[in-house]
C-alpha positions in Angstrom: -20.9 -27.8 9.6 -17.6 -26.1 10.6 -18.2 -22.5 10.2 -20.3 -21.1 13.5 -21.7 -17.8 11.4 -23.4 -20.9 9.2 -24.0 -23.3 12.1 -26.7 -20.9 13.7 -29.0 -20.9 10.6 -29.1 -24.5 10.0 -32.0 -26.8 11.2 -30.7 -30.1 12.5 -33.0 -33.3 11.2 -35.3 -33.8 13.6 -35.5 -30.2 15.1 -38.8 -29.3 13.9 -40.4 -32.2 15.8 -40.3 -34.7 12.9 -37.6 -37.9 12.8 -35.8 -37.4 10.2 -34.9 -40.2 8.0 -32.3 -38.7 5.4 -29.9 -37.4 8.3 -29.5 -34.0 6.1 -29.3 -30.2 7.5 -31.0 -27.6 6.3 -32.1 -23.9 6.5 -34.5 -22.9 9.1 -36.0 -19.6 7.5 -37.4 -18.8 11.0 -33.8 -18.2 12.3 -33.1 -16.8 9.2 -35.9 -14.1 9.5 -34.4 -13.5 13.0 -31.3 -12.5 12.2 -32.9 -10.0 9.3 -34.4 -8.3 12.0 -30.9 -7.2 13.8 -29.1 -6.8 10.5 -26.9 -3.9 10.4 -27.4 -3.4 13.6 -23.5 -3.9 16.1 -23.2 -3.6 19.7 -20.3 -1.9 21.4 -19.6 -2.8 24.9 -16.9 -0.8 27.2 -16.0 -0.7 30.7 -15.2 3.1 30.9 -17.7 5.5 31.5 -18.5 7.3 28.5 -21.7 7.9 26.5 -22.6 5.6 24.0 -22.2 8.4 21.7 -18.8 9.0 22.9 -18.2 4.8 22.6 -19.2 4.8 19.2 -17.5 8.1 18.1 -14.1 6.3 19.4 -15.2 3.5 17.4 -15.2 5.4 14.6 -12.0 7.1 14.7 -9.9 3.4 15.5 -12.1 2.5 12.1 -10.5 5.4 10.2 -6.9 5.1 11.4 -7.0 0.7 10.8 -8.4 2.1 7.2 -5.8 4.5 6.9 -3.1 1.9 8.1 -4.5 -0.5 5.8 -4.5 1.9 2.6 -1.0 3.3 3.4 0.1 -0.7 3.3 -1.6 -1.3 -0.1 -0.5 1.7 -1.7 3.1 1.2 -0.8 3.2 -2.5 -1.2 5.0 -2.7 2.2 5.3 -6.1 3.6 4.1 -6.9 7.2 7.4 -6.4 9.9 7.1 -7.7 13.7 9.3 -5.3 15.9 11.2 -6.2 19.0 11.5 -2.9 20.9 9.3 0.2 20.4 11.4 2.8 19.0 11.3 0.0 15.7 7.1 0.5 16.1 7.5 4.0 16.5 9.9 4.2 13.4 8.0 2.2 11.3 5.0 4.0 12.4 6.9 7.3 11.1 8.3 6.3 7.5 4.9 5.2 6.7 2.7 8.0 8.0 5.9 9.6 6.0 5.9 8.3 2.9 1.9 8.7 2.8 2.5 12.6 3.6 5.1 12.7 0.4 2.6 10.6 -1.5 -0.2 12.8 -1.2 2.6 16.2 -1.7 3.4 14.5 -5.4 -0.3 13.9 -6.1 -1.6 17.4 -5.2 0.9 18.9 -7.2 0.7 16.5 -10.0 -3.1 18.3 -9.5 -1.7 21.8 -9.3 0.2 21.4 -12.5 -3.4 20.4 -14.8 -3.5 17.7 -16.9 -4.7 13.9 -16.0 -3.0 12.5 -12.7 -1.8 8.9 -13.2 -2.7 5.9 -11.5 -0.2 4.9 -8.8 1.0 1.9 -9.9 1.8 3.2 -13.2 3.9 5.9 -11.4 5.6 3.2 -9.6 5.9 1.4 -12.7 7.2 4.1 -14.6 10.1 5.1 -12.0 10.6 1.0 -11.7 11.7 0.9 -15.2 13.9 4.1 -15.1 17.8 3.5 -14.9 20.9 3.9 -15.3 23.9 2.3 -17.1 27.5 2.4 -16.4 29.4 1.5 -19.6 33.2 1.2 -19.7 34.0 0.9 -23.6 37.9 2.2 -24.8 39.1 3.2 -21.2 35.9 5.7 -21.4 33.4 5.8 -18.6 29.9 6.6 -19.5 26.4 6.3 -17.7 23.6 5.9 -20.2 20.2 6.6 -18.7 16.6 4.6 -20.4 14.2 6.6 -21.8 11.7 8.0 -19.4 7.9 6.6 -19.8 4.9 8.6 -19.9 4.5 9.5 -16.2 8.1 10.6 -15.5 8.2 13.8 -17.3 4.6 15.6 -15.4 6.3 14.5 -12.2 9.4 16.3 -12.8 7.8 19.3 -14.1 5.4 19.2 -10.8 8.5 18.8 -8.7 10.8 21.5 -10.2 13.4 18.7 -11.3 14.9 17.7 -14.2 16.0 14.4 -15.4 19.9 13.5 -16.0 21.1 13.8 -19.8 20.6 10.2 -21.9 24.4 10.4 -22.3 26.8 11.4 -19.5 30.5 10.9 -19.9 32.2 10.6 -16.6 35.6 11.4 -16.0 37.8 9.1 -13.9 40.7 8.7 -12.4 41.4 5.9 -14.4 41.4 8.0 -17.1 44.1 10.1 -15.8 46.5 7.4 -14.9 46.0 5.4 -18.0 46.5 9.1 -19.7 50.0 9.4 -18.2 51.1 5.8 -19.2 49.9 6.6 -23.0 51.7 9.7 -22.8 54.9 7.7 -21.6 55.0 10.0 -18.0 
């Protein structure tokens, strides 16, 4: 058996005093029973001197910042990134802890606003599939935005912002000079 948190329940044939003739493993309740008794049970070892309470309340707060590392990656989708120097740890450190503190700004006013706050991903989604178009059609420049989907409009209320018009002509400078030629200037 390969995996070693396996290997220690496992009888071997022949360890309970009996040749065995089939060659087959199996499970030795008594080691089994064993292990229930220390279940849920860890030990923390430490060279520096510090109560155990102390130990395991240190333990506890690396726990809740890996956790919090670990949810900040998941919610953000961001890809692991090994840094040469530490002022790239630091900085990555920073945009995340960043974008986490912006996260939670947009859901608590999403909150303070009423109404049913979204799922994540479907806010991501949602501002994924928003865009805009430049169109050149007639020597006339025009950006054409998509229609917003259902979770774009409370977050630009809760954010005080509103969303470009669907239609935008632009002017250009194009459309100055090719003005002139038409005009025979």
């Amino acid at each position: 058996m390969g995996n070693t948190d396996y290997r220690r329940f496992l009888a071997a044939p022949g360890d309970d005093g009996r040749p065995s003739t089939r060659g087959r493993v199996a499970i030795d309740p008594v080691k089994v029973e064993a292990d229930a008794q220390v279940d849920g049970i860890f030990v923390l070892r430490t060279s520096l001197s510090m109560s155990a309470l102390a130990v395991v309340l240190r333990d506890r707060k690396l726990l809740t910042v890996e956790q919090s590392f670990l949810a900040a990656k998941t919610l953000l989708a961001t890809r692991r990134v090994f840094h040469r120097t530490d002022a790239a740890m630091r900085g990555h450190v920073f945009c995340t802890f960043l974008a986490l503190v912006l996260r939670k700004d947009l859901l608590d006013r999403l909150v303070a606003c009423g109404g049913a706050v979204p799922e994540w991903q479907c806010i991501i989604d949602d501002l994924l599939d928003l865009s805009a178009v430049e169109v050149d059609q007639d020597r006339r420049l025009a950006l054409l935005r998509t229609a917003p989907r259902p979770t774009i409009d409370p977050i630009c209320r809760a954010l005080g912002i509103a969303l470009p018009p669907v239609f935008q002509e632009v002017p250009t400078d194009k459309e100055a000079i090719s003005a002139d030629r038409w005009c025979g200037a």
